[in-house]
N, C-alpha and C positions, 0 to 999 in steps of 0.2 A: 427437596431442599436439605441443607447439608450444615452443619456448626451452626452454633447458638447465637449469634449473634443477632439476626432476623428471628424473633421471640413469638411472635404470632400468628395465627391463620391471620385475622385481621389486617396486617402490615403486611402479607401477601393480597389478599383481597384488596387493596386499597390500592398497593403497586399494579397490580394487573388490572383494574378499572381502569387505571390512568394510560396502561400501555392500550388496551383494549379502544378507550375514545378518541385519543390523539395520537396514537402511535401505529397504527389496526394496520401497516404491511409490516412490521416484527416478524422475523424469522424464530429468532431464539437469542436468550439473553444470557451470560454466563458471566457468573461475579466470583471471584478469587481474592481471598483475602489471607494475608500473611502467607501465600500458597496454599493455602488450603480451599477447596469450592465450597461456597456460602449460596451460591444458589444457580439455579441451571432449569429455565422453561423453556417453551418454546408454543408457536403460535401459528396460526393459520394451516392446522394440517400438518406442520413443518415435527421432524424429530433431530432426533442428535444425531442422526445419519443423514441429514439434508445436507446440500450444499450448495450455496448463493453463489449469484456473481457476485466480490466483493466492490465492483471498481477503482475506487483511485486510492483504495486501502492499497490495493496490489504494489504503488508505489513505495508503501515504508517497509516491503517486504522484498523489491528490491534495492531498497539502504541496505537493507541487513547482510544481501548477498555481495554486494558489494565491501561492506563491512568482511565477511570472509575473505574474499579475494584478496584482499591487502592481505590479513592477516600471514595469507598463503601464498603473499608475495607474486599472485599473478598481475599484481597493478600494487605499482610502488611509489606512485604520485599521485596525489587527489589534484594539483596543480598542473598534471598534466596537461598536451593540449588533446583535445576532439581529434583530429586529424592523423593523431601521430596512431591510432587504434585503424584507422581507413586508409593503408599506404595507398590502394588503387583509387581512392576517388578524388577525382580533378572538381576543383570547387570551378566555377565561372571567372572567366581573367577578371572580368571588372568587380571582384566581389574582393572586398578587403577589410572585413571582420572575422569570419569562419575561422581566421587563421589563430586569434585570440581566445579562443572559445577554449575553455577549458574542463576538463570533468568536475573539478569544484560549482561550476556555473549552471551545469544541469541537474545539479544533488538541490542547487538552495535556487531554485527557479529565477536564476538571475541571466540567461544567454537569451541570445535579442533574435528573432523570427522575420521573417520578411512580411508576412502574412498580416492581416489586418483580421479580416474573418475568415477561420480555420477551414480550409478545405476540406471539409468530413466524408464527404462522398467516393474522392478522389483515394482519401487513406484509406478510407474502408475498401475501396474496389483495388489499391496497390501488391503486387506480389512480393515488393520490398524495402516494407515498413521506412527502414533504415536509408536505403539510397532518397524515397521519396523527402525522409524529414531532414537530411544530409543538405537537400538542394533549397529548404527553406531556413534553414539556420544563417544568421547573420542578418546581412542587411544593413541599415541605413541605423539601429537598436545602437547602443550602447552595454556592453557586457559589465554587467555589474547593479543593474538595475530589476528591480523586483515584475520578471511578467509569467505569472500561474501557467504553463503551460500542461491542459487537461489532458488531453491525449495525443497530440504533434509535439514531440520531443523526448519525452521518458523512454520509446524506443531505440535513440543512439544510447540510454545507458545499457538496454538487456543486449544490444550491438555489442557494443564495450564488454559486456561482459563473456558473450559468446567469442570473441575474438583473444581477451585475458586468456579463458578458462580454457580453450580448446576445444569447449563440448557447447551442448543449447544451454540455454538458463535453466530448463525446464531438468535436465539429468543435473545441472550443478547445483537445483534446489532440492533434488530428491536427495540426493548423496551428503549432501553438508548440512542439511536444514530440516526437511520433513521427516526422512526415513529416522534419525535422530529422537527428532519430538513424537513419533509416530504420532504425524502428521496425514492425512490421504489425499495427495493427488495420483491420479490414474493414466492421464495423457496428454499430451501436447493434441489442442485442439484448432487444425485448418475449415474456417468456412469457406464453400462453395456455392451460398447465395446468400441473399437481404434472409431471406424467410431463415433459416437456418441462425444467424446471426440473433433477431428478432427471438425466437424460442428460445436461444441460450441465455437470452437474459431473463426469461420469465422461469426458467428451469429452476429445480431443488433437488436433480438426481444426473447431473451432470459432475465429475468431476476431473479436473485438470486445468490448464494453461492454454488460455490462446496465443497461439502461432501465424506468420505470415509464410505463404507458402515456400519459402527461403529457407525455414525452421530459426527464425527470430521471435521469440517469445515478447508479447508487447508489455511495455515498463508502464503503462500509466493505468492499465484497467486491464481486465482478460482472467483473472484466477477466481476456480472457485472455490471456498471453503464453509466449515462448520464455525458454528459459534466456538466451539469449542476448541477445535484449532485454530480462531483469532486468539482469545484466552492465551494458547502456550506459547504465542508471541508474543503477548504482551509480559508474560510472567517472566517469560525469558531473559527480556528487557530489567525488570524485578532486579530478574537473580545477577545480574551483572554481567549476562553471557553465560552460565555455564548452565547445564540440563543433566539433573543427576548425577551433579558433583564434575561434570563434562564438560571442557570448555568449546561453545561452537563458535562466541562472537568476543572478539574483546571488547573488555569491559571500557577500556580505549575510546574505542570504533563511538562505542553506545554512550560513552559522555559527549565527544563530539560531536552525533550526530546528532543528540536532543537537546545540543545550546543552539541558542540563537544565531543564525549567520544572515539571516535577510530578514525580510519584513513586506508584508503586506501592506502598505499605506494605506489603501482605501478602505479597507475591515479592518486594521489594525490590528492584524495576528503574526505574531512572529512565527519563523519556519527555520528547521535544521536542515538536514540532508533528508528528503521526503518526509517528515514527520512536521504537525502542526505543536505548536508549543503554549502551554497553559501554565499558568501560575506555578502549580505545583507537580507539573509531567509536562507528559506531551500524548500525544492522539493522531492516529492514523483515521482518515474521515475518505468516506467515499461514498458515491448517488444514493439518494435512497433511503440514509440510514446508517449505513454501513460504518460500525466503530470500532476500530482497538483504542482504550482508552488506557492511562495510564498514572496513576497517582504515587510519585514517589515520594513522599511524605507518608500517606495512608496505608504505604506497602499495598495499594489497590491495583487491581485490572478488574475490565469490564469491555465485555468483549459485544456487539448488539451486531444480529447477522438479520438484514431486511429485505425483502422483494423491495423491485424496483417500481418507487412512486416518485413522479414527479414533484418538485418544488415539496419536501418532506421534511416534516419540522426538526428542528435543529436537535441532535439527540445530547450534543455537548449538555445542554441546558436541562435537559433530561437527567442525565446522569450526576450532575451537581446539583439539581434542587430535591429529585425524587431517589433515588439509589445511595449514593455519597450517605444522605443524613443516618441510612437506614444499618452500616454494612461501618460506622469508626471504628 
């Protein structure tokens, strides 16, 4: 542990009983305050060299990439349409919504699916993410309406973006985003069975990007990281975009994309472009645990990196009743 503000063994000992009885799949927990680290564990065996799946974190990490890409003028419309990114793919003659779908509507989970219950099988066993979620987009949905799409859909953004950029997601996250923050991912990752897929999520010495064998990197879950490089996205967020006085993201991009543009009715959580939004920030939230959190009032980040447990208590609630009080 690191700065004064956490003043005793005690108020460690008491935070870590609590991560320890309610919290026991924790990876590793990293707290930054005013940029500076205020505290840095880790659990279950895990070190600062481990690396999670993050899951559906992976999506406010591609905001951020997207966020670049404007900047860099590879996508010069968030208003765009879907389609206009896929000159070769012919939607179905009698399908007459896809054509309204626009990249604003995939950032703030508002584009309408055919799908009632998600084909998970089907996309896990697909060689091209992208073509398969292409032919379930639209439908009978209303574009503009708030529907979470968990992993069928966030792959037309790293599409979108592999078609902007010119290259995978995966080299246009090394080159503009990670190598930057030294960051470590190692490779664009193709599964070749269930069993394989299965181990990677239970992994903590895995690192890189899953990929569909096309070389489409998936937008809603697939990245693996350290606690700690959750942390330097959340900080980065902080600093307004810039990393060591370096600008990676506009500070633009990063107000737009943590105000409010939809809403969750049923939880009643508002949402930006991939990021969940809280009183005083916003939070990337993914299976398991999985938190970049963000207090912009408190100058806080709080980064909680978890093995994957099912139905795993809410870490938002965590880090405002036990962490937040500990780290003003």
């Amino acid at each position: 542990m690191k700065g004064e503000i956490m003043t005793t063994q005690q108020d460690m000992k008491e935070l870590e009983a609590i991560i320890n009885k309610d919290y026991g799949n924790t990876a590793g927990i990293v707290v930054l305050k005013d940029g500076e680290m205020q505290y840095e564990q880790y659990f279950n065996g895990c070190t600062a060299e481990s690396r999670v799946h993050i899951y559906s974190v992976t999506k406010s990490i591609v905001s951020i990439l997207i966020g670049i890409a404007m900047d860099k003028g590879f996508i010069t419309d968030i208003d765009q349409k879907v389609l206009d990114f896929f000159p070769d793919y012919v939607p179905n003659q009698r399908e007459k919504t896809i054509q309204n779908i626009t990249l604003k509507h995939l950032l703030t989970m508002t584009a309408p699916y055919k799908y009632k219950i998600a084909p998970y099988v089907k996309y896990f066993t697909s060689d091209d993410m992208v073509t398969f979620t292409l032919d379930l987009l639209g439908g009978r949905g209303k574009p503009g309406q708030f529907r979470y799409a968990p992993l069928i859909g966030p792959d037309l953004l790293t599409g979108i973006l592999k078609q902007a950029a010119g290259q995978s997601v995966f080299e246009f996250a090394r080159e503009n985003l990670f190598i930057p923050l030294k960051i470590t991912a190692e490779r664009s990752i193709v599964f070749h069975s269930k069993e394989e897929q299965l181990a990677f999520n239970k992994a903590t010495d895995i690192s890189g990007w899953v990929s569909d064998p096309s070389g489409t990197n998936t937008g809603g879950w697939g990245l693996t990281l350290s606690a700690a490089d959750m942390a330097k996205l959340g900080q980065l967020y902080l600093n307004g975009g810039l990393w060591n006085g370096k600008p990676i993201v506009s500070a633009e991009w990063i107000s737009e994309s943590t105000k409010e543009h939809s809403r969750w009715i049923k939880e009643n959580l508002a949402y930006g472009y991939l990021w969940w939004l809280h009183e005083e920030g916003f939070a990337a939230m993914g299976d398991g645990g999985n938190v970049i959190y963000v207090n912009m009032k408190k100058n806080l980040t709080v980064a909680i990196a978890s093995l994957f447990k099912p139905r795993a208590k809410d870490r938002i609630d965590f880090i405002q009743n036990y962490i937040e009080p500990k780290f003003q």
